[in-house]
C-alpha positions as CSV (number, residue, x, y, z in Angstrom):
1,X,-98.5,-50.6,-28.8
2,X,-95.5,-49.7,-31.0
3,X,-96.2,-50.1,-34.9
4,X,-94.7,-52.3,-37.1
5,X,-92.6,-51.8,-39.9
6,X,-92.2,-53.9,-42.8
7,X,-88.9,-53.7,-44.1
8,X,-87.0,-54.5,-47.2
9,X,-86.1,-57.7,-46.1
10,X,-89.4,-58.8,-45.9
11,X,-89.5,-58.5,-41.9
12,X,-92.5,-56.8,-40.4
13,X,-91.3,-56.1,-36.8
14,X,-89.2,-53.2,-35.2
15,X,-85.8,-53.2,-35.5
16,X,-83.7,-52.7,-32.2
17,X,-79.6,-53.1,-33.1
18,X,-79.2,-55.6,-35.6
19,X,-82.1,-57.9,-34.5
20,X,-85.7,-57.3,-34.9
21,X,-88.9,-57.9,-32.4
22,X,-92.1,-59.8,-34.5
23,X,-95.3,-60.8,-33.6
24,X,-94.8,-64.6,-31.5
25,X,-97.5,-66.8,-31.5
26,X,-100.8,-65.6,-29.6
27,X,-99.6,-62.3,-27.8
28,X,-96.0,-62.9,-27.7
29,X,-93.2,-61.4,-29.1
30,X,-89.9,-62.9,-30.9
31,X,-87.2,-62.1,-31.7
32,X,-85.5,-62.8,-35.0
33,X,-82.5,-62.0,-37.2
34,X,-82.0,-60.3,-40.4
35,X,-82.9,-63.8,-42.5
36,X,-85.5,-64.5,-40.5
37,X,-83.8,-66.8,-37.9
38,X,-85.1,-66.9,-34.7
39,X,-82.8,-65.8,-31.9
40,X,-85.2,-66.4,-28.3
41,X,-89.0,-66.3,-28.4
42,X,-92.4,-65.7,-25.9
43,X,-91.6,-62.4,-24.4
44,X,-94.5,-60.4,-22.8
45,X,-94.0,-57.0,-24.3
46,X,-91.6,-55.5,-26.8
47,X,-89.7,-54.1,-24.1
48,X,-88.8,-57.4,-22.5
49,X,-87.7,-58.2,-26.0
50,X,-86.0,-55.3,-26.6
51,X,-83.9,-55.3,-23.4
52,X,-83.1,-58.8,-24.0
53,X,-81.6,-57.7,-27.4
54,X,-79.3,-54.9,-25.1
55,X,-78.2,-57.7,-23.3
56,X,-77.6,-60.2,-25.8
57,X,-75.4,-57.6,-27.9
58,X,-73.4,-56.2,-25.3
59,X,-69.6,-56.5,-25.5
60,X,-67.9,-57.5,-22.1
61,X,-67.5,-54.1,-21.1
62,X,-71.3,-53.3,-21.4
63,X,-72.2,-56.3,-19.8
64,X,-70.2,-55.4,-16.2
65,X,-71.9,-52.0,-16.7
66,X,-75.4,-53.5,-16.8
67,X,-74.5,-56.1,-14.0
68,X,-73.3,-52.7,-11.5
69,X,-76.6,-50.9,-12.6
70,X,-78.5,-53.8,-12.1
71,X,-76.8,-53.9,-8.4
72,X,-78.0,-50.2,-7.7
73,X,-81.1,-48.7,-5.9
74,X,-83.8,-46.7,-8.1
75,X,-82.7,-43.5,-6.2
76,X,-78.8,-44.6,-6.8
77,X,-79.7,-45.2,-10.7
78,X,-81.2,-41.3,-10.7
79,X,-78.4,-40.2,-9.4
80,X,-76.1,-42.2,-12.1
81,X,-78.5,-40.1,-14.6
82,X,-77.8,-36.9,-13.2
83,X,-74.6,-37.7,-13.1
84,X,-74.0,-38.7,-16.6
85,X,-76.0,-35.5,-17.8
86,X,-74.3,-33.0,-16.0
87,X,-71.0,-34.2,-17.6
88,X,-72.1,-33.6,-20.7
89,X,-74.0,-30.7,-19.8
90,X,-73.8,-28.5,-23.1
91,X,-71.4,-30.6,-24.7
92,X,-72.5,-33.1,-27.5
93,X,-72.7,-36.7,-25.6
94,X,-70.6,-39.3,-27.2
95,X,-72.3,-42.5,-28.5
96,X,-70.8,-44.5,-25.8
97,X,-72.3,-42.2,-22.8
98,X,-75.6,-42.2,-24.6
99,X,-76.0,-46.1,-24.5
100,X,-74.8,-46.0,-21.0
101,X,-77.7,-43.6,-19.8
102,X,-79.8,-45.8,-22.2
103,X,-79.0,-48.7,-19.6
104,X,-78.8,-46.7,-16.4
105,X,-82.4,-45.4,-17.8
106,X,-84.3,-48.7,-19.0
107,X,-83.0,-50.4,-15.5
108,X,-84.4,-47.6,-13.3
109,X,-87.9,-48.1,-15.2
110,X,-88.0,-51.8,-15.2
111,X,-86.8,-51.7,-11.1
112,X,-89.5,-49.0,-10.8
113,X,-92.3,-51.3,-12.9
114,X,-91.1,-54.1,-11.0
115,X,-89.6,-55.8,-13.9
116,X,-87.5,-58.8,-14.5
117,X,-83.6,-57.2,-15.4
């Protein structure tokens, strides 16, 4: 299991994007804000709570990207991976691509794990 951090504000979690994943009651994880507000509780792992923050924080344009991936097969996702890394083959990625092989990446394991996306 990851390790948590405590951090200045008095959070001990893991901070993914501008929310953080804490311990939920019994073994369940929540996730909260920076003052401590809770944003959506009982997830099963910190990567159910994780992806839920992706989601949560994506613009529109994100959000049709992650309902397309979603769509695809697991081979169709690896090939959306190659894809996006031999564009950038060499060349430094911009942020932009990163989070979309981020996406592409986390839906491919979760379909392969047999997770909810």
């Amino acid at each position: 299991m990851a390790k948590f951090k405590e951090y200045k504000n008095g959070i001990v979690g893991i901070k993914h994007g501008i929310y953080y994943v804490v311990s939920g009651e019994g073994k369940t994880f929540d996730i909260v804000d920076k003052e401590k507000n809770s944003i959506e509780k009982g997830f099963g792992s910190i990567g159910d709570a994780e992806w839920r923050i992706d989601k949560i924080t994506a613009d529109e344009e994100m959000r049709q990207y992650i309902d397309a991936a979603s769509q695809m097969t697991i081979g169709q996702l690896t090939g959306k991976m190659m894809e996006i890394f031999n564009t950038w083959d060499g060349k430094v990625m911009p942020k932009e691509e990163k989070k979309k092989l981020s996406i592409v990446e986390t839906i491919r394991n979760r379909k392969a794990k047999k997770l909810a996306i």
